[in-house]
TIZA-165341 format. One record per residue: residue in three letters; x, y, z of N, C-alpha, C in turn; residue number from 1. Coordinates in pm, 1 decimal. Example, Ala and Ser with C-alpha at 12.3 -4.5 7.8 and 13.67 -1.06 7.14 Angstrom:
<atoms>
+-----+----------+----------+----------+----------+----------+----------+----------+----------+----------+-----+
:  aa :   n_east :  n_north :     n_up :  ca_east : ca_north :    ca_up :   c_east :  c_north :     c_up :   i :
+-----+----------+----------+----------+----------+----------+----------+----------+----------+----------+-----+
: ALA :   1319.0 :   -569.0 :    780.0 :   1230.0 :   -450.0 :    780.0 :   1320.0 :   -330.0 :    780.0 :   1 :
: SER :   1285.0 :   -225.0 :    708.0 :   1367.0 :   -106.0 :    714.0 :   1290.0 :      3.0 :    787.0 :   2 :
+-----+----------+----------+----------+----------+----------+----------+----------+----------+----------+-----+
</atoms>
This chain:
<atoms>
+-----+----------+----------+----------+----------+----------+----------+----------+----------+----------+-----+
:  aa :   n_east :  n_north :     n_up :  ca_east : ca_north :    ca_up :   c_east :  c_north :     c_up :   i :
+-----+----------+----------+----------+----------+----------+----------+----------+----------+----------+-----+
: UNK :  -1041.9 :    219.4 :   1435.3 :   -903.0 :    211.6 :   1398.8 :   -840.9 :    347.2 :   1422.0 :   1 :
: UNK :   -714.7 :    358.1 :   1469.7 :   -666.9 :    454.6 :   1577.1 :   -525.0 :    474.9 :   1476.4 :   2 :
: UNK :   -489.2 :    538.3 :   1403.9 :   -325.2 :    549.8 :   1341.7 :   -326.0 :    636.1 :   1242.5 :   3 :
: UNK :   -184.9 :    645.6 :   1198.3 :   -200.3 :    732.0 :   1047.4 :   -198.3 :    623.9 :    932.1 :   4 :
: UNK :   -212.5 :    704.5 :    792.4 :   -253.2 :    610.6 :    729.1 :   -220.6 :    663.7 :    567.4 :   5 :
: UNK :   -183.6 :    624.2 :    480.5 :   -125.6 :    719.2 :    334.3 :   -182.3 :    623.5 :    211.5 :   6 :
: UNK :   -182.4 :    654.0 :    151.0 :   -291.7 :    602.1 :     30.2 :   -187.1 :    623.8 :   -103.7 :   7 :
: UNK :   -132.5 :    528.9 :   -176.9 :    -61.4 :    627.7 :   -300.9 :   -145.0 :    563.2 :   -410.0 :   8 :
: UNK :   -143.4 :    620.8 :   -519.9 :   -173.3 :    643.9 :   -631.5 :    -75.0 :    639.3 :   -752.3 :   9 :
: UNK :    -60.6 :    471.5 :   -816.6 :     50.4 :    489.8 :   -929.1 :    -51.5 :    544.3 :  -1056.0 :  10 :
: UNK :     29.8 :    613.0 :  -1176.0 :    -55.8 :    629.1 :  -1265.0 :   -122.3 :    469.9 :  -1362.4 :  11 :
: UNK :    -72.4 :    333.9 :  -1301.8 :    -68.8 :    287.1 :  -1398.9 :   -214.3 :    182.5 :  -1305.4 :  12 :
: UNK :   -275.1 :    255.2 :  -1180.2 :   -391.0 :    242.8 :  -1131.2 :   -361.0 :    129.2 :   -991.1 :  13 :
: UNK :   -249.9 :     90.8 :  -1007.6 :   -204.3 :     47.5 :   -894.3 :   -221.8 :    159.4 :   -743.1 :  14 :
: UNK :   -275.9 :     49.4 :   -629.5 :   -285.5 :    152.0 :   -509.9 :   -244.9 :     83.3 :   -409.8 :  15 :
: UNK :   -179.3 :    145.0 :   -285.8 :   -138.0 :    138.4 :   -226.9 :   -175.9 :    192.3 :    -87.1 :  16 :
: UNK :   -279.2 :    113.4 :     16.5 :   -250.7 :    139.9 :    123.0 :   -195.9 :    125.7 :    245.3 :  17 :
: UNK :   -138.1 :    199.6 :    319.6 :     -7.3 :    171.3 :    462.7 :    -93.9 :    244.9 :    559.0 :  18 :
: UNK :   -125.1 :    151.7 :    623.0 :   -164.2 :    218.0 :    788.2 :    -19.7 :    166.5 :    899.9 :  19 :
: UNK :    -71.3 :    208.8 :   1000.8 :     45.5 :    172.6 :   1099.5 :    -53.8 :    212.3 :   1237.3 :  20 :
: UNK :    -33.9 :    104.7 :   1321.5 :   -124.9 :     90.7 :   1442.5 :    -16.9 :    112.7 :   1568.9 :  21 :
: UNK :    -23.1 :    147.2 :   1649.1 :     21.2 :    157.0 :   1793.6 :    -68.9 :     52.8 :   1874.5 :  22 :
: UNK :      8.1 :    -23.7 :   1890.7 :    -91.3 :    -98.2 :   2051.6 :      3.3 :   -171.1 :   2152.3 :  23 :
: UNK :    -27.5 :   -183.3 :   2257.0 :     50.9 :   -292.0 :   2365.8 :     94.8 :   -433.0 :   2301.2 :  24 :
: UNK :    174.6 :   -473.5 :   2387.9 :    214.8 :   -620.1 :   2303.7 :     77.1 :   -737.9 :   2358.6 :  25 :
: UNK :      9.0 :   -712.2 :   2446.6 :    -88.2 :   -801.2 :   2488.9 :   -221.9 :   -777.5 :   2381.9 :  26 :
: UNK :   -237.1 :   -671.8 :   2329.0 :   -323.9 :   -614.1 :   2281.8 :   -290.6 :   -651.2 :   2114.8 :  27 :
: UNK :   -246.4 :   -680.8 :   2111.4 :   -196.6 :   -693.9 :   1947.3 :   -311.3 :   -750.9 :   1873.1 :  28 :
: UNK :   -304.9 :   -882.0 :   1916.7 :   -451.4 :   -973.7 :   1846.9 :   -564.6 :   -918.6 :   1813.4 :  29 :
: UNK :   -637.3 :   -860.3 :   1925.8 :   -708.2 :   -778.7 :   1910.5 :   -727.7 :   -676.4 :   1844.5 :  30 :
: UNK :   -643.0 :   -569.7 :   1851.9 :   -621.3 :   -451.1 :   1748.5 :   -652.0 :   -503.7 :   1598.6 :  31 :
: UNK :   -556.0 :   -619.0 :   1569.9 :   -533.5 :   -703.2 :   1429.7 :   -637.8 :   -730.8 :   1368.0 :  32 :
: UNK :   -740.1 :   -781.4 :   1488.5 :   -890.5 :   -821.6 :   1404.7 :   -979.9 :   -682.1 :   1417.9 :  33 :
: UNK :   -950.5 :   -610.0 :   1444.1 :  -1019.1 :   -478.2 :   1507.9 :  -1041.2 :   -418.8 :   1309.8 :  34 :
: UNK :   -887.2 :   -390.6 :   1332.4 :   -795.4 :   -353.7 :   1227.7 :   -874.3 :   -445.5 :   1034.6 :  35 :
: UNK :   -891.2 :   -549.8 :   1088.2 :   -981.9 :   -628.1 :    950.5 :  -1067.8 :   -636.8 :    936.3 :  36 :
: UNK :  -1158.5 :   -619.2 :   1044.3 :  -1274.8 :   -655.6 :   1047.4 :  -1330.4 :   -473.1 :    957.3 :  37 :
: UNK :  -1278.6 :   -393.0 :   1027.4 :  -1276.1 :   -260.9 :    986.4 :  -1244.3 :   -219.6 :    800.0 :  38 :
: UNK :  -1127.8 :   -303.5 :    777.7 :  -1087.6 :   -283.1 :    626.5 :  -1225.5 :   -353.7 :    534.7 :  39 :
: UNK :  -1231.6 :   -488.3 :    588.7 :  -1304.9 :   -600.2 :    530.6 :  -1433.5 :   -528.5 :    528.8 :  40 :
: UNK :  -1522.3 :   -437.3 :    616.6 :  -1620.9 :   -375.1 :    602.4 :  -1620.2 :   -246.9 :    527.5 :  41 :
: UNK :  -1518.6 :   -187.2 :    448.7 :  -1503.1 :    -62.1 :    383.7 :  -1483.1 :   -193.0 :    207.1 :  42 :
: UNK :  -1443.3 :   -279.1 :    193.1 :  -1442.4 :   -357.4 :     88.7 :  -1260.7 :   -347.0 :     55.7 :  43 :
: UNK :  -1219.1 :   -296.3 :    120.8 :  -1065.7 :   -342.8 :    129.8 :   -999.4 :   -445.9 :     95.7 :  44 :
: UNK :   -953.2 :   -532.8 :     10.7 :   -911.7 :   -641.2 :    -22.8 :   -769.2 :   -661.7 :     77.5 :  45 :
: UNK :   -796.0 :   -742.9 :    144.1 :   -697.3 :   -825.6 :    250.9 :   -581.6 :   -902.8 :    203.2 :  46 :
: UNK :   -660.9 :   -964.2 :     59.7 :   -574.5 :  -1101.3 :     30.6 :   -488.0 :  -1072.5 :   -107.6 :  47 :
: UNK :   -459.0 :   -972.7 :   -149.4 :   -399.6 :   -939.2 :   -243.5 :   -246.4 :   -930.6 :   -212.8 :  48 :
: UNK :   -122.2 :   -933.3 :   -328.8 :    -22.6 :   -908.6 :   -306.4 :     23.7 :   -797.3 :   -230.3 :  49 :
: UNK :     82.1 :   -820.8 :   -125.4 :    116.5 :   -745.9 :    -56.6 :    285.0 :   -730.4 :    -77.9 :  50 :
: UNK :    286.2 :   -567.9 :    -54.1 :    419.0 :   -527.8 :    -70.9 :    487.1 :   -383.1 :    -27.2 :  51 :
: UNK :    598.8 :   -352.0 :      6.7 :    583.1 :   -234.1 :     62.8 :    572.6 :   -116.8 :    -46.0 :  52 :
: UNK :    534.4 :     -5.4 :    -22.4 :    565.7 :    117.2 :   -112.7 :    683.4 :    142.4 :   -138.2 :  53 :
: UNK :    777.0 :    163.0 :   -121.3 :    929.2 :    163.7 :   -130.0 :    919.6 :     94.5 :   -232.1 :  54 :
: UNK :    942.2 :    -58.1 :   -235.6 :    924.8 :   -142.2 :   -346.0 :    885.3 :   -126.5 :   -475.6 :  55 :
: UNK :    762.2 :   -101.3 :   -423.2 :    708.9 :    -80.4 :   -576.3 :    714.7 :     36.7 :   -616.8 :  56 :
: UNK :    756.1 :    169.7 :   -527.1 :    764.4 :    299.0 :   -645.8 :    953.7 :    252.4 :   -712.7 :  57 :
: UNK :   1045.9 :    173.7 :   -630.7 :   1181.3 :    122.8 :   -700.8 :   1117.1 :     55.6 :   -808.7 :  58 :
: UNK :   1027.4 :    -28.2 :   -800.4 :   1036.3 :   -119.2 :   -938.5 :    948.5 :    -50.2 :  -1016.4 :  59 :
: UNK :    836.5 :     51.5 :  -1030.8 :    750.8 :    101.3 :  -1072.9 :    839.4 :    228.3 :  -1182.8 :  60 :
: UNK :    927.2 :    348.3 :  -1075.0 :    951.7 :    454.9 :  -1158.5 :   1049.8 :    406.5 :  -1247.3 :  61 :
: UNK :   1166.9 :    360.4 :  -1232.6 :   1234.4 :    320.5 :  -1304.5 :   1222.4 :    295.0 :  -1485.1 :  62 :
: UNK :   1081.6 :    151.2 :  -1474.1 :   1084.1 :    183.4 :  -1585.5 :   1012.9 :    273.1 :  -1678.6 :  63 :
: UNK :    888.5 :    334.9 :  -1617.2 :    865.5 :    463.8 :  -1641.6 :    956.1 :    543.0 :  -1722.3 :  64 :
: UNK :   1070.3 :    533.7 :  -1675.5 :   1153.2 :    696.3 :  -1711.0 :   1217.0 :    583.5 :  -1813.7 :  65 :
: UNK :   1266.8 :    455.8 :  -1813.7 :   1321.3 :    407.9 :  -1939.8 :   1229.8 :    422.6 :  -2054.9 :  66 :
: UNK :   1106.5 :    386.4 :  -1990.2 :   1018.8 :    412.1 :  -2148.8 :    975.3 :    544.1 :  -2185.9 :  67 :
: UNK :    972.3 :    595.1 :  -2088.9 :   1008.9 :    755.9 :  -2134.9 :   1112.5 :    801.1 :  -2243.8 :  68 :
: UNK :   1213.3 :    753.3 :  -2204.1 :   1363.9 :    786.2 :  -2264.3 :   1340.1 :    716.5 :  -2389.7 :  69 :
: UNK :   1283.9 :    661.2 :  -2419.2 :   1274.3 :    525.5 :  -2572.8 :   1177.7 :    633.4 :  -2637.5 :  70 :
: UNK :   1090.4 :    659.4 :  -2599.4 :    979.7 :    759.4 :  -2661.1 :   1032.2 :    872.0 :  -2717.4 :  71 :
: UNK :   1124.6 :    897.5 :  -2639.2 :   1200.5 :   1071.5 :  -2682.0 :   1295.5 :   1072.9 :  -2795.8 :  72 :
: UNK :   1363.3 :    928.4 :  -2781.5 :   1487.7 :    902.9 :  -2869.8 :   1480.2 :    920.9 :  -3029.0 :  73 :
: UNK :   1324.4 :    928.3 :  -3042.0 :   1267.4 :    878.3 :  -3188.0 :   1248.9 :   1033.1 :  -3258.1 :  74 :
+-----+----------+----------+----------+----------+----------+----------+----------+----------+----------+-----+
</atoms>
């Protein structure tokens, strides 16, 4: 597997990995199973909710800092 690749870390143990592949448009299929066969052998879970990072650090920090703010108020 050939790309970059970022890993995040919520504190609440949620993780997040984003790769991103370059390949030809003929080549795609291939890469794809290249690409799983590769995750599926590191123990990578494939079939889990998938979602982008963006997403979930919007729905993630948010309430963070509200329950933050409730904690402080007291």
């Amino acid at each position: 597997m050939d790309g970059p690749g970022e890993l995040w870390l919520y504190p609440n143990g949620t993780r997040i990995l984003e790769l991103a592949n370059k390949c030809k448009p003929e080549e795609a299929f291939q890469v794809i199973a290249e690409a799983r066969a590769f995750l599926s052998g590191r123990e990578v879970n494939l079939t889990g909710e998938q979602q982008t990072r963006t997403r979930t650090a919007l729905d993630f920090f948010p309430k963070q800092l509200a329950e933050m703010k409730d904690c402080c108020k007291s």
